[in-house]
PDB file of N, CA, C and O in Angstrom:
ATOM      1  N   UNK A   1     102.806 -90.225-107.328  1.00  0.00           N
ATOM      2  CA  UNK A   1     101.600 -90.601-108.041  1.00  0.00           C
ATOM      3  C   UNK A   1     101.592 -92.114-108.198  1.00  0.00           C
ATOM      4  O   UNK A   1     102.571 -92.646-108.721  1.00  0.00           O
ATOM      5  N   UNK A   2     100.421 -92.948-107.728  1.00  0.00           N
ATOM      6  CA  UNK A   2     100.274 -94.165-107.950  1.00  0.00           C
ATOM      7  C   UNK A   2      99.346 -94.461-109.259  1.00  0.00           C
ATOM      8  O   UNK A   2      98.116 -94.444-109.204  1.00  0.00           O
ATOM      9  N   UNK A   3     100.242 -94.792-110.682  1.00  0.00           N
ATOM     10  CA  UNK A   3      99.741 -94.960-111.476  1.00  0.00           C
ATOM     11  C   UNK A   3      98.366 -95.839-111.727  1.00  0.00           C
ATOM     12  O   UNK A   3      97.392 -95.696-112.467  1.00  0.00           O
ATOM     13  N   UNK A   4      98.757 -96.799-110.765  1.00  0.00           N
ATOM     14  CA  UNK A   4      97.590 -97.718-110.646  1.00  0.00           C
ATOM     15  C   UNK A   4      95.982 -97.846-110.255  1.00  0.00           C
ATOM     16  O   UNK A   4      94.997 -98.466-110.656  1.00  0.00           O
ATOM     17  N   UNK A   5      96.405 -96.637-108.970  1.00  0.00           N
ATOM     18  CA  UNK A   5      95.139 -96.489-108.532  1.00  0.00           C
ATOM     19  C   UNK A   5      94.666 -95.465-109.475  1.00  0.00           C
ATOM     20  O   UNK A   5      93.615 -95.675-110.081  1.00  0.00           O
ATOM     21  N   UNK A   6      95.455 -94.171-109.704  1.00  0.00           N
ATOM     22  CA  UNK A   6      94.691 -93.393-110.670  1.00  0.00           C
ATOM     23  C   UNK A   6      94.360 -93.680-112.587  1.00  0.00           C
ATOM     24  O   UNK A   6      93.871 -93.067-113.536  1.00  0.00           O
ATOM     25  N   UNK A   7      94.657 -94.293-112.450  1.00  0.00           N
ATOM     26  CA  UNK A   7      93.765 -95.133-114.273  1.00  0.00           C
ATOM     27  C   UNK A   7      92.807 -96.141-113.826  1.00  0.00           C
ATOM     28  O   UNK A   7      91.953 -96.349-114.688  1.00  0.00           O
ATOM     29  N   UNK A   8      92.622 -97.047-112.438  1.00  0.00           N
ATOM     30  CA  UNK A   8      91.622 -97.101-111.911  1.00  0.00           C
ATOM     31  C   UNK A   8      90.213 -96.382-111.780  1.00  0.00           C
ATOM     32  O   UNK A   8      89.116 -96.887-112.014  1.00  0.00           O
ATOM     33  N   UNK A   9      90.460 -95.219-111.396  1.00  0.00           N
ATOM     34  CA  UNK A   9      90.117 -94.178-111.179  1.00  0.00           C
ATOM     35  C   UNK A   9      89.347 -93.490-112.035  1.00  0.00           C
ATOM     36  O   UNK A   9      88.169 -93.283-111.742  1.00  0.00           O
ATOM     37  N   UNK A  10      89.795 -93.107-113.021  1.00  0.00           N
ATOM     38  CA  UNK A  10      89.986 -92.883-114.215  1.00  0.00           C
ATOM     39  C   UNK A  10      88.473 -94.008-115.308  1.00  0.00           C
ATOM     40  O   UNK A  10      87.398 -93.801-115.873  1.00  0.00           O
ATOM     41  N   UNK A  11      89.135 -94.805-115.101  1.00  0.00           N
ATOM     42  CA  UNK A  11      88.289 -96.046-115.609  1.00  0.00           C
ATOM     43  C   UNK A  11      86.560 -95.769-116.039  1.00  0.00           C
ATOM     44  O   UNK A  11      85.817 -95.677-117.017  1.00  0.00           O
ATOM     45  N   UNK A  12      86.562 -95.710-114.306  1.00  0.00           N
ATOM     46  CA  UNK A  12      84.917 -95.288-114.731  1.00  0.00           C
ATOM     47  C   UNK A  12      84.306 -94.276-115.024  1.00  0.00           C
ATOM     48  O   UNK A  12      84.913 -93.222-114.834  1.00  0.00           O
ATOM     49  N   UNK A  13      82.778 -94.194-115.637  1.00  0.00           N
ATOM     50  CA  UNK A  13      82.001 -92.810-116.386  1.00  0.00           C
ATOM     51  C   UNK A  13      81.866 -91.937-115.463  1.00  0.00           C
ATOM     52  O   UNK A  13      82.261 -90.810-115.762  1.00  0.00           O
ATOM     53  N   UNK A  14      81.221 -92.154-113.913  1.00  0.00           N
ATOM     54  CA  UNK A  14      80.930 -91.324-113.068  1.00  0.00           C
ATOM     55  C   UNK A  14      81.708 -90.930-112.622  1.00  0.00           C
ATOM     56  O   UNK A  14      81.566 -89.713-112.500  1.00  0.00           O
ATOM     57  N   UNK A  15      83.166 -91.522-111.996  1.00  0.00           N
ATOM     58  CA  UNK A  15      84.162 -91.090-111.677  1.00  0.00           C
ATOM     59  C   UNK A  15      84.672 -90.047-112.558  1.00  0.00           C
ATOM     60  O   UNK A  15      85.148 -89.013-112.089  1.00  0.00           O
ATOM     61  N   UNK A  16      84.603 -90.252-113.737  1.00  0.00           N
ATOM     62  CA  UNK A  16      84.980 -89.026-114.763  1.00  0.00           C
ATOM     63  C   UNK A  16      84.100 -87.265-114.756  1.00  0.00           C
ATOM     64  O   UNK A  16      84.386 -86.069-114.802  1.00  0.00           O
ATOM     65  N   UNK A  17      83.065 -88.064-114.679  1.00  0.00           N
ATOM     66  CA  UNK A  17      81.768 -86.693-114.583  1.00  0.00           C
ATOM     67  C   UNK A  17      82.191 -86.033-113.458  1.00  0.00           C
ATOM     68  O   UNK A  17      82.354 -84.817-113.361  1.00  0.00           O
ATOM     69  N   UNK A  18      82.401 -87.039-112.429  1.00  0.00           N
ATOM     70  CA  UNK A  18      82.885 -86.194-110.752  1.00  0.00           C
ATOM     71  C   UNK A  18      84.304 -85.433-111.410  1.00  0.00           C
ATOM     72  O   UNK A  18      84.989 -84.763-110.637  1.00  0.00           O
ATOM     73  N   UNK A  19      84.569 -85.515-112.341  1.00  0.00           N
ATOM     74  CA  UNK A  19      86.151 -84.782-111.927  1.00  0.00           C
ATOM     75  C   UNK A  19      85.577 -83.499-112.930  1.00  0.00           C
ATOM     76  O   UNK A  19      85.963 -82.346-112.736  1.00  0.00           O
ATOM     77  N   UNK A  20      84.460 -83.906-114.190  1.00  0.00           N
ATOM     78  CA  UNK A  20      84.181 -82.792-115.383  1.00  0.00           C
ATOM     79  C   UNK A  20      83.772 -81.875-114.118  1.00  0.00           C
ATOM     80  O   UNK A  20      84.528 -80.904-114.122  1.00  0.00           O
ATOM     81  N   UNK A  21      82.971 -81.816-113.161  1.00  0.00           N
ATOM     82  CA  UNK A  21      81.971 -81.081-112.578  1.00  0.00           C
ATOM     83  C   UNK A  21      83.093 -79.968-111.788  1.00  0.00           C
ATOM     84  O   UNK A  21      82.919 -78.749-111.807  1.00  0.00           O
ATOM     85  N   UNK A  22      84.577 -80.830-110.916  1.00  0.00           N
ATOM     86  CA  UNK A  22      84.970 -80.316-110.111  1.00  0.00           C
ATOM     87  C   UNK A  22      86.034 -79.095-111.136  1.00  0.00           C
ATOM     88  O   UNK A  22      86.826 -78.252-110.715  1.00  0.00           O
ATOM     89  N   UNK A  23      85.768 -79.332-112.140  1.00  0.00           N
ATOM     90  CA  UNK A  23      86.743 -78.269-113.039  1.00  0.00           C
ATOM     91  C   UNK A  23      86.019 -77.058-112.544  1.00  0.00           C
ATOM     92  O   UNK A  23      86.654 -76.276-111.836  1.00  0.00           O
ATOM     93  N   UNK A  24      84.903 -76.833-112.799  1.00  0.00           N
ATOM     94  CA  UNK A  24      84.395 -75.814-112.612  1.00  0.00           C
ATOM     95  C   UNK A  24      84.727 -74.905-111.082  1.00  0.00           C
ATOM     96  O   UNK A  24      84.282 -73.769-110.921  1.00  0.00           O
ATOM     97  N   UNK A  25      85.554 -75.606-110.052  1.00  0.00           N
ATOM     98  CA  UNK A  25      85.250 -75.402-108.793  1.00  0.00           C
ATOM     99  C   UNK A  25      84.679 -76.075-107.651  1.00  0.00           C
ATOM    100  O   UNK A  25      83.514 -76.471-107.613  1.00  0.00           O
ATOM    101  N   UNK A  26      85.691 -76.221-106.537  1.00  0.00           N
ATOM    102  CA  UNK A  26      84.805 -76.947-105.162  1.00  0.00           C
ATOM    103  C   UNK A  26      83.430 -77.074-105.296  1.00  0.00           C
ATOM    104  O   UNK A  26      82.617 -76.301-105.802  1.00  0.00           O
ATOM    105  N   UNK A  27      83.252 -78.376-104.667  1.00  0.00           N
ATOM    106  CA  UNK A  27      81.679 -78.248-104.596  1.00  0.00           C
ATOM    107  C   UNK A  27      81.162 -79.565-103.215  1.00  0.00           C
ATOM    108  O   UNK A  27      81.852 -80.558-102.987  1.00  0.00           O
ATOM    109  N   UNK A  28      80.210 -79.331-102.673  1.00  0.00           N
ATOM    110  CA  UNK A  28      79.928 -79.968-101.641  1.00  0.00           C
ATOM    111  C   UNK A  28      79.728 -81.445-101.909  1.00  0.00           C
ATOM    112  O   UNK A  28      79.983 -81.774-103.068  1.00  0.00           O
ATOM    113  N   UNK A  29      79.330 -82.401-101.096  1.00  0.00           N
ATOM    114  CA  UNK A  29      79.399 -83.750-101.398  1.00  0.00           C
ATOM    115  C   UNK A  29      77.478 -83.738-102.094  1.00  0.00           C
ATOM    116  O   UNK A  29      77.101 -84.116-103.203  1.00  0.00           O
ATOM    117  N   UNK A  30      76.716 -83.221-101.059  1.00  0.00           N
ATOM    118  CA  UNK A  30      75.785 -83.221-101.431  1.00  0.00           C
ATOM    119  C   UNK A  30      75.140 -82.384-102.955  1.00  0.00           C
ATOM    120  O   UNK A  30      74.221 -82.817-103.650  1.00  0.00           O
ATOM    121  N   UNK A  31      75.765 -81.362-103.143  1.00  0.00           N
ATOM    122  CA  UNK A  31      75.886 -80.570-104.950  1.00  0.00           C
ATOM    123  C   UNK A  31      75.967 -81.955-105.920  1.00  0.00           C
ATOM    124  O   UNK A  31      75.086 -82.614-106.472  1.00  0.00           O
ATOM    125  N   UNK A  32      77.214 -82.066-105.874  1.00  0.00           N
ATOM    126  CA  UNK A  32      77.918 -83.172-106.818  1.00  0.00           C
ATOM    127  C   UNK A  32      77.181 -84.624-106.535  1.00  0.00           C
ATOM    128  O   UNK A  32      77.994 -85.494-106.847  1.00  0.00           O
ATOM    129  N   UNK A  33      75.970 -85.209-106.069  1.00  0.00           N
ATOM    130  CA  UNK A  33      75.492 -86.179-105.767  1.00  0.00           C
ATOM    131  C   UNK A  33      73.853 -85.755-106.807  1.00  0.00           C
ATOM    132  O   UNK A  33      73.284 -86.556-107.548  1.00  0.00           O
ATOM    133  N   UNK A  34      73.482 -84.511-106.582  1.00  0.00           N
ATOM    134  CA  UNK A  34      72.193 -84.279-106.961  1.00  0.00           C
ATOM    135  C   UNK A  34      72.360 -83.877-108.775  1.00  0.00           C
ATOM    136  O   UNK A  34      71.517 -84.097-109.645  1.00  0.00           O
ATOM    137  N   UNK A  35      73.837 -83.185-108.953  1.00  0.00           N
ATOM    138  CA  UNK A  35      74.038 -83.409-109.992  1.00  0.00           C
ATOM    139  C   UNK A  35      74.372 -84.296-111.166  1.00  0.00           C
ATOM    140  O   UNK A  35      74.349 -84.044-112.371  1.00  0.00           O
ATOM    141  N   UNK A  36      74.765 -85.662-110.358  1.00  0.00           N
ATOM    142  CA  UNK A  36      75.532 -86.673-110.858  1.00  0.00           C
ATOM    143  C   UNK A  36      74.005 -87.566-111.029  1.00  0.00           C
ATOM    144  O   UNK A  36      73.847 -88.380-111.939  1.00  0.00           O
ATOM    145  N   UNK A  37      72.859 -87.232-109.916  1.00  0.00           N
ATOM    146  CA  UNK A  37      71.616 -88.054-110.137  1.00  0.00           C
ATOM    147  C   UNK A  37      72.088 -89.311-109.242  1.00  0.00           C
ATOM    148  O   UNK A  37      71.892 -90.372-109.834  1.00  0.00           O
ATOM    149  N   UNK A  38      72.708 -89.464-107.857  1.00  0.00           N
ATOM    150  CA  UNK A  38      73.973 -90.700-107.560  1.00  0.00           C
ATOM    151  C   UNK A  38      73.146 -90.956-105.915  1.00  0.00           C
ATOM    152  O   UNK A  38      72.877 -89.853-105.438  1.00  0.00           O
ATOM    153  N   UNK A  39      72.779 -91.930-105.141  1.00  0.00           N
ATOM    154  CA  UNK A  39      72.972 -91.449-104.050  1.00  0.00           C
ATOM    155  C   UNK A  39      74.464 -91.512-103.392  1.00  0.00           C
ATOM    156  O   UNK A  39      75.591 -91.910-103.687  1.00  0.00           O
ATOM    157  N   UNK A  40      73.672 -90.777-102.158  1.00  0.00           N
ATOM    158  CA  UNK A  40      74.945 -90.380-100.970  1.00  0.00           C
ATOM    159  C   UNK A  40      76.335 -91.799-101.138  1.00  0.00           C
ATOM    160  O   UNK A  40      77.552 -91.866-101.310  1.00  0.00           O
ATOM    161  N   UNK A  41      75.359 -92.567-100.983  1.00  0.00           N
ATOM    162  CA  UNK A  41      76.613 -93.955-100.782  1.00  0.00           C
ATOM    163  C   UNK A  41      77.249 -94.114-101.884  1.00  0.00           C
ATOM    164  O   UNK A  41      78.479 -94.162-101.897  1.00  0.00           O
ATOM    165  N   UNK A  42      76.659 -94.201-102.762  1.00  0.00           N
ATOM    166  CA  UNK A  42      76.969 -94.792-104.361  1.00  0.00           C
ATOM    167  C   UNK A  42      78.006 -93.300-104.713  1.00  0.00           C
ATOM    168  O   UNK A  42      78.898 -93.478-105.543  1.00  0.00           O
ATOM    169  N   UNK A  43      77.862 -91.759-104.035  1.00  0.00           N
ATOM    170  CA  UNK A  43      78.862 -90.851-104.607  1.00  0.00           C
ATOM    171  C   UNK A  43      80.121 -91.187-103.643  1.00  0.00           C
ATOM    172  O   UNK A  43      81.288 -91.213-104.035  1.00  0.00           O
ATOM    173  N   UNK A  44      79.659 -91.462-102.205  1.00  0.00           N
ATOM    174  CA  UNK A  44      80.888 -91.997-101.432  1.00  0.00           C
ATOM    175  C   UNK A  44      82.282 -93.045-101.645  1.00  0.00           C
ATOM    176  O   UNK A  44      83.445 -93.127-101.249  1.00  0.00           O
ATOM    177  N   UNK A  45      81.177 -93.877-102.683  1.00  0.00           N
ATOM    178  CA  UNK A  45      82.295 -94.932-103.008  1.00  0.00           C
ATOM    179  C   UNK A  45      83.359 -94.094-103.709  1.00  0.00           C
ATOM    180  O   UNK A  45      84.467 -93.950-103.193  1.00  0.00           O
ATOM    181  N   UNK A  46      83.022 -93.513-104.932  1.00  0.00           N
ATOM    182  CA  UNK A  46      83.675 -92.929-105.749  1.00  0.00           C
ATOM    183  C   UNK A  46      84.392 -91.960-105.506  1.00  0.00           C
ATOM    184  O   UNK A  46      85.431 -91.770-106.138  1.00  0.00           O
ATOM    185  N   UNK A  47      84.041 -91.281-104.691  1.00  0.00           N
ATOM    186  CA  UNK A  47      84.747 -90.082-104.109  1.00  0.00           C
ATOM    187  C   UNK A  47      85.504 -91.245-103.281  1.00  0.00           C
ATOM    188  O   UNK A  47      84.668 -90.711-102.551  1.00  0.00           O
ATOM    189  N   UNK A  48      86.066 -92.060-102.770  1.00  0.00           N
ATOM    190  CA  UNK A  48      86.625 -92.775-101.755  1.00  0.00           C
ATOM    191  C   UNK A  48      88.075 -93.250-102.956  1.00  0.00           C
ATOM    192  O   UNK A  48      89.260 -93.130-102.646  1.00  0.00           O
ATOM    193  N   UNK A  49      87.512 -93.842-104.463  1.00  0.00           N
ATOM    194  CA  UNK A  49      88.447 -93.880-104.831  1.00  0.00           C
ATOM    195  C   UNK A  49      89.185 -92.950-105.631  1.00  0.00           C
ATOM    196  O   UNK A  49      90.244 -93.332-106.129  1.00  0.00           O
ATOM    197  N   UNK A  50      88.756 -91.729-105.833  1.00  0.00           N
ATOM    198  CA  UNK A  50      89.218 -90.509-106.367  1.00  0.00           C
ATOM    199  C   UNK A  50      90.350 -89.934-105.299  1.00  0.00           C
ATOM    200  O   UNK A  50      91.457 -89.473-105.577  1.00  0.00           O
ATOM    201  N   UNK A  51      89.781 -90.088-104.078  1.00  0.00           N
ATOM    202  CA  UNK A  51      90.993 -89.385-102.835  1.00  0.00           C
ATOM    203  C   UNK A  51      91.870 -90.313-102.643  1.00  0.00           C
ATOM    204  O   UNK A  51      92.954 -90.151-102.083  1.00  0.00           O
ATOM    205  N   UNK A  52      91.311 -91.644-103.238  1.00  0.00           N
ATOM    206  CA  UNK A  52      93.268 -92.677-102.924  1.00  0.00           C
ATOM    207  C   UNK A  52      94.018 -92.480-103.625  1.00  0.00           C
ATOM    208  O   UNK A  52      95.199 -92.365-103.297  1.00  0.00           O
ATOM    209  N   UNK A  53      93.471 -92.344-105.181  1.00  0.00           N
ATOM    210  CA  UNK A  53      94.134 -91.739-106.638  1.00  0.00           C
ATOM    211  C   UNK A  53      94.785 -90.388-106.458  1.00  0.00           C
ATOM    212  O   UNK A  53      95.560 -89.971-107.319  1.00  0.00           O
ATOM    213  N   UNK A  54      94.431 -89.506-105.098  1.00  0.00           N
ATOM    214  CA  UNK A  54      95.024 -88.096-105.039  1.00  0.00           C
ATOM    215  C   UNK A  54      94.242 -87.474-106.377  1.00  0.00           C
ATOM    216  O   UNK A  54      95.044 -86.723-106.931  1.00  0.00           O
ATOM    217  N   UNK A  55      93.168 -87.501-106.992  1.00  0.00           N
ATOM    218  CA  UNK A  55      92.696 -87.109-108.139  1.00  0.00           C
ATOM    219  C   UNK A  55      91.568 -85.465-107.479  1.00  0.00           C
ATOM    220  O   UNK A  55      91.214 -84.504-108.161  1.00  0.00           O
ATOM    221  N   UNK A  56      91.322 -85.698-106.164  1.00  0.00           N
ATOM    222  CA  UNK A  56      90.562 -84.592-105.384  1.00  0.00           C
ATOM    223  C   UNK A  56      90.930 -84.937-104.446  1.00  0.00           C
ATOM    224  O   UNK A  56      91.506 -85.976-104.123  1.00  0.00           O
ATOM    225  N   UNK A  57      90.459 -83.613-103.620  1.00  0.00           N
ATOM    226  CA  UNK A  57      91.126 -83.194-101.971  1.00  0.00           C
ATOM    227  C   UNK A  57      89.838 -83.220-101.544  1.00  0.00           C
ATOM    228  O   UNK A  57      88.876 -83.229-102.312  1.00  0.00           O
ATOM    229  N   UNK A  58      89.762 -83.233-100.279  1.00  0.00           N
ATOM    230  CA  UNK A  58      88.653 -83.228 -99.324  1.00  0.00           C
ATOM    231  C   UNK A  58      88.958 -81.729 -98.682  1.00  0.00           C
ATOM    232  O   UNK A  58      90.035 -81.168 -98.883  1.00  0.00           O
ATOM    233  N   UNK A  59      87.907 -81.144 -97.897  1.00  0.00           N
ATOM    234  CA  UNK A  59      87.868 -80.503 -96.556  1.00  0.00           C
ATOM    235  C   UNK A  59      86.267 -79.833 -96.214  1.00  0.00           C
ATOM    236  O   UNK A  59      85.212 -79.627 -96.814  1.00  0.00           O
ATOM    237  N   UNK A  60      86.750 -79.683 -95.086  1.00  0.00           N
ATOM    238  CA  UNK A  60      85.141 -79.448 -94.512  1.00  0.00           C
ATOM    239  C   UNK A  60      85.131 -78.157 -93.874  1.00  0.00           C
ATOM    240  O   UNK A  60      86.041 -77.770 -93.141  1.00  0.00           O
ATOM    241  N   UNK A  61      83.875 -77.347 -94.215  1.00  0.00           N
ATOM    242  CA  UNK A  61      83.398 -76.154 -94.145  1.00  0.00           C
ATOM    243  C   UNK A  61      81.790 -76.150 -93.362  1.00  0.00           C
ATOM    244  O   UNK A  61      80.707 -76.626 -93.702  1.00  0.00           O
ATOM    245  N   UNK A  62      82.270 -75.328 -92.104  1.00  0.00           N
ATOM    246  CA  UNK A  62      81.040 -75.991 -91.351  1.00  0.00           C
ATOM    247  C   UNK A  62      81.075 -77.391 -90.872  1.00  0.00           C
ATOM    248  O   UNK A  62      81.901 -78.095 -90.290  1.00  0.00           O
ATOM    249  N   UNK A  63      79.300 -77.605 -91.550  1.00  0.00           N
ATOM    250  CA  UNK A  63      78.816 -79.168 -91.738  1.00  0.00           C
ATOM    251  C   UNK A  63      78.860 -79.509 -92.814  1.00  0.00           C
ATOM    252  O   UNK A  63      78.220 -80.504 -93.154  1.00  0.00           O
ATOM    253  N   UNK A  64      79.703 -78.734 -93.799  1.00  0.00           N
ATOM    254  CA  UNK A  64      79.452 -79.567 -95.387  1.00  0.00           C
ATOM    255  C   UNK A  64      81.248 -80.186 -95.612  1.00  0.00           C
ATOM    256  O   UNK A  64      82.291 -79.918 -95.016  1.00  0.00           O
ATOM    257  N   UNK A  65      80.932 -81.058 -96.707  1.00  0.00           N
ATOM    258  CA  UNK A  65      82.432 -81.833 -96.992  1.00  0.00           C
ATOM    259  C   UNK A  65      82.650 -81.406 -98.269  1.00  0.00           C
ATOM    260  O   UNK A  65      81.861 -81.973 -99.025  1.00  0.00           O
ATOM    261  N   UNK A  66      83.502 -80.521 -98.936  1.00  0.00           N
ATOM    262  CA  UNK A  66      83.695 -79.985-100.154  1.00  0.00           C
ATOM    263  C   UNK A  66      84.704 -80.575-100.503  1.00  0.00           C
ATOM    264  O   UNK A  66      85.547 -80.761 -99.625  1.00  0.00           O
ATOM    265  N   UNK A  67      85.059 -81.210-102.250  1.00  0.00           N
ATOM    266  CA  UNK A  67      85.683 -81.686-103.026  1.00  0.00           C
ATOM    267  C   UNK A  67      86.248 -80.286-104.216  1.00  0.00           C
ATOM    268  O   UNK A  67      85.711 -79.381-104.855  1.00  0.00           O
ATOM    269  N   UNK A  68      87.409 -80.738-104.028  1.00  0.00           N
ATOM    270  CA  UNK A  68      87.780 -80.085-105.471  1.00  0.00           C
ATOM    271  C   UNK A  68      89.089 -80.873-106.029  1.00  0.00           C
ATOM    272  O   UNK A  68      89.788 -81.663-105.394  1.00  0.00           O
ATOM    273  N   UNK A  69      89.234 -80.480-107.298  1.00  0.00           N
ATOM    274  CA  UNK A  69      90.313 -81.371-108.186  1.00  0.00           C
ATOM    275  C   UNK A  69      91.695 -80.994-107.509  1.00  0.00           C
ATOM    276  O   UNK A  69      91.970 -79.800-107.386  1.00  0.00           O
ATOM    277  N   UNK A  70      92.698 -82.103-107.006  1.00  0.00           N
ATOM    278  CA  UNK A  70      94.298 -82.115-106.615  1.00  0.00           C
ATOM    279  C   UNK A  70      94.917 -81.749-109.007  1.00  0.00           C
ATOM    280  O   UNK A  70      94.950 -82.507-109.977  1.00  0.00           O
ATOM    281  N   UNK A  71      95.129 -80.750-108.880  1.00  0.00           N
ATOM    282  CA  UNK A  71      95.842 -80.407-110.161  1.00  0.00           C
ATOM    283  C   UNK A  71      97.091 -81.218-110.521  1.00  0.00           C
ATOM    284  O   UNK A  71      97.369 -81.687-111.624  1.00  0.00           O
ATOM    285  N   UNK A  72      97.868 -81.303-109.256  1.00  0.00           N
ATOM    286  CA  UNK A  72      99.272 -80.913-109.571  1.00  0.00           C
ATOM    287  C   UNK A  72      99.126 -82.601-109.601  1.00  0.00           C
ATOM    288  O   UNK A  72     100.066 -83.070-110.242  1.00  0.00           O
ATOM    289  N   UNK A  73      98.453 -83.367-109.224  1.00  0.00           N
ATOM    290  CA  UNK A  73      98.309 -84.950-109.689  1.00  0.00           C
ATOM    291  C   UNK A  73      98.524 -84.542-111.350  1.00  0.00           C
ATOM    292  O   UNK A  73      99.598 -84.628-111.946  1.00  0.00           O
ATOM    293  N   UNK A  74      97.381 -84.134-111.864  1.00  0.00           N
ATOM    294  CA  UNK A  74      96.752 -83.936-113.085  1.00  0.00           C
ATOM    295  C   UNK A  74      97.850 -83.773-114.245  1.00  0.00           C
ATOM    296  O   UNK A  74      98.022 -84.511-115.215  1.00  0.00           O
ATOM    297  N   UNK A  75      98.585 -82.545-113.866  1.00  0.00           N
ATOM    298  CA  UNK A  75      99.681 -81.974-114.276  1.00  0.00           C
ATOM    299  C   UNK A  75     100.833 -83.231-113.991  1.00  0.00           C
ATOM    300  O   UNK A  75     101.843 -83.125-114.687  1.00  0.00           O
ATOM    301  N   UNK A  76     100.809 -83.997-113.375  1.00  0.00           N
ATOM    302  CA  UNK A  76     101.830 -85.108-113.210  1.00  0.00           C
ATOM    303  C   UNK A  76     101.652 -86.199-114.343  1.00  0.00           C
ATOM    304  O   UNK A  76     102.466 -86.895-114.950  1.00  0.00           O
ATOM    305  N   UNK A  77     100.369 -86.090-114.392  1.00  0.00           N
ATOM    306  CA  UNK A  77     100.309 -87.404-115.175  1.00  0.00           C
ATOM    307  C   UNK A  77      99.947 -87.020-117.050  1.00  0.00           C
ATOM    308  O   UNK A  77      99.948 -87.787-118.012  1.00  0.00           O
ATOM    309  N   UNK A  78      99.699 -85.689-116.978  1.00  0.00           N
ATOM    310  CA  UNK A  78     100.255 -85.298-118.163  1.00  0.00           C
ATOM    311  C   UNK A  78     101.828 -85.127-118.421  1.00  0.00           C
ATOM    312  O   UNK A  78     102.196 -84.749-119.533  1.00  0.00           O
ATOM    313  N   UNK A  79     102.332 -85.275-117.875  1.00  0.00           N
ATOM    314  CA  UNK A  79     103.862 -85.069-117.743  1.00  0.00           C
ATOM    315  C   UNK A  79     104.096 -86.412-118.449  1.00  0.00           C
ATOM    316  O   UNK A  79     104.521 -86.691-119.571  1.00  0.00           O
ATOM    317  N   UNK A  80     103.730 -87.051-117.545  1.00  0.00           N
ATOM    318  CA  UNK A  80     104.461 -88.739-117.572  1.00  0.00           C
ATOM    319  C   UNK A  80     103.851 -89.207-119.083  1.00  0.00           C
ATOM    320  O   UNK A  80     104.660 -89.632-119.907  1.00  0.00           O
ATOM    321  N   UNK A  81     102.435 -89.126-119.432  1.00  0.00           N
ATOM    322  CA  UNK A  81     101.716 -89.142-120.887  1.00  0.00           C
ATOM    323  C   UNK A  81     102.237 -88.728-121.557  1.00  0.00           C
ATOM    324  O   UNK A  81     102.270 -89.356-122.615  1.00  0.00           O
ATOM    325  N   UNK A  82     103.066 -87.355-121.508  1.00  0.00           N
ATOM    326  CA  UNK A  82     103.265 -86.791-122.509  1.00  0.00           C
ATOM    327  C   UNK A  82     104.926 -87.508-123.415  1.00  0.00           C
ATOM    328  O   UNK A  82     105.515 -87.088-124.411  1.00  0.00           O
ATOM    329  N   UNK A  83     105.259 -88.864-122.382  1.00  0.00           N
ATOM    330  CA  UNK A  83     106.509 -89.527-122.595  1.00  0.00           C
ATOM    331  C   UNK A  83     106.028 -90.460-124.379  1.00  0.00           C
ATOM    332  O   UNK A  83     106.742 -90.629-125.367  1.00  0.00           O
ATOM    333  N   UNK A  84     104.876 -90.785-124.186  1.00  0.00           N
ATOM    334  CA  UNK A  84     104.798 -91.090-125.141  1.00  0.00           C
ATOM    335  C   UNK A  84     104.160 -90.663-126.890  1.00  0.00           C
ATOM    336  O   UNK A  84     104.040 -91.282-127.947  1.00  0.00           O
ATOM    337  N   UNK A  85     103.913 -89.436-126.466  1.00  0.00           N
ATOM    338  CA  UNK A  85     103.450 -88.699-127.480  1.00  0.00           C
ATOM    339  C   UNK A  85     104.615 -88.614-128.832  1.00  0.00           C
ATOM    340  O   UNK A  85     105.690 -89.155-128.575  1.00  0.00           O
ATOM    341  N   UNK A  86     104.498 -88.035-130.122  1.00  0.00           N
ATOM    342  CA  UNK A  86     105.469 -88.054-130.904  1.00  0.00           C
ATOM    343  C   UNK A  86     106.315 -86.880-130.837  1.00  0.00           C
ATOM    344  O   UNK A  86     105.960 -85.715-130.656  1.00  0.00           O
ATOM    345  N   UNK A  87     107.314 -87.276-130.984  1.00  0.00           N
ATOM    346  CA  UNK A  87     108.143 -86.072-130.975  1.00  0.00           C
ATOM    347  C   UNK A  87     108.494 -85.372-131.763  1.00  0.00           C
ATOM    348  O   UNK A  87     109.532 -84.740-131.573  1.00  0.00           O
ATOM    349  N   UNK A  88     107.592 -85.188-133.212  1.00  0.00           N
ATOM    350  CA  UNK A  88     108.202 -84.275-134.401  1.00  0.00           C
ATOM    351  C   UNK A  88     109.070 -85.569-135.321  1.00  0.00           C
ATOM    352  O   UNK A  88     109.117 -85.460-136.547  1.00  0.00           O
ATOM    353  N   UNK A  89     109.456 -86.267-134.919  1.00  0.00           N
ATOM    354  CA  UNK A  89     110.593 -86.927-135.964  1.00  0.00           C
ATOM    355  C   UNK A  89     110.271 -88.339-135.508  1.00  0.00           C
ATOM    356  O   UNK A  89     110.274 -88.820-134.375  1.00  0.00           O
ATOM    357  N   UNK A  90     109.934 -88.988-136.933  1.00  0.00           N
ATOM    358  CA  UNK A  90     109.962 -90.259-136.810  1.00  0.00           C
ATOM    359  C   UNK A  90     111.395 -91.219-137.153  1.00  0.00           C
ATOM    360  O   UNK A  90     112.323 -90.947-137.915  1.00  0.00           O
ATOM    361  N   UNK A  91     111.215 -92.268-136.400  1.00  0.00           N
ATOM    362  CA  UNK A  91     112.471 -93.524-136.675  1.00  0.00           C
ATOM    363  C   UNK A  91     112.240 -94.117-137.339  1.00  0.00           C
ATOM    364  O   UNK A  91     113.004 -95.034-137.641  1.00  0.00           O
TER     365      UNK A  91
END
C-alpha cells in the first residue's frame, strides 16, 4: 500500500462519492459518471487516481469498463489507522 497516493486519493469529495457508490457493488464507468453528474473525462481522471491508490479494480465486460472497490487495500489501511487509535489505557 502506497500511503501517499492513497490519502491523495482520499483527499477529494468526488473521489470519495466514487468509492460511497462502489460499496454498493461494481458498476460501469458510464453508471458512476451519470450518477456522480461528472463527465466521461472529468470521471476518468479520478478513476485514474483511485486505480494508482489500488483503492478500485478495473475490468471489462463486453464493451463496458466496470469498477469496483480493491477491499483488502481498505482493510490495510484500517489496520495501519487503527495503530493510532487508543488503547483502553492511558500514559
Amino acid at each position: 500500500m502506497a500511503l501517499p497516493d492513497t490519502f491523495k486519493a482520499l483527499s477529494d469529495p468526488a473521489r470519495r462519492q466514487i468509492l460511497t457508490l462502489l460499496r454498493g457493488g461494481a458498476m460501469s464507468a458510464g453508471d458512476i459518471s451519470r450518477s456522480l453528474g461528472v463527465s466521461p473525462a472529468g470521471l476518468s481522471y479520478h478513476l485514474s487516481l483511485l486505480k494508482k491508490a489500488d483503492l478500485v479494480l478495473e475490468y471489462k465486460r463486453k464493451n463496458f469498463v466496470f469498477y469496483e472497490l480493491n477491499t483488502s487495500v481498505f482493510q490495510e489501511l484500517i489496520l495501519w489507522l487503527g495503530q493510532f487509535g487508543g488503547s483502553g489505557s492511558e500514559n
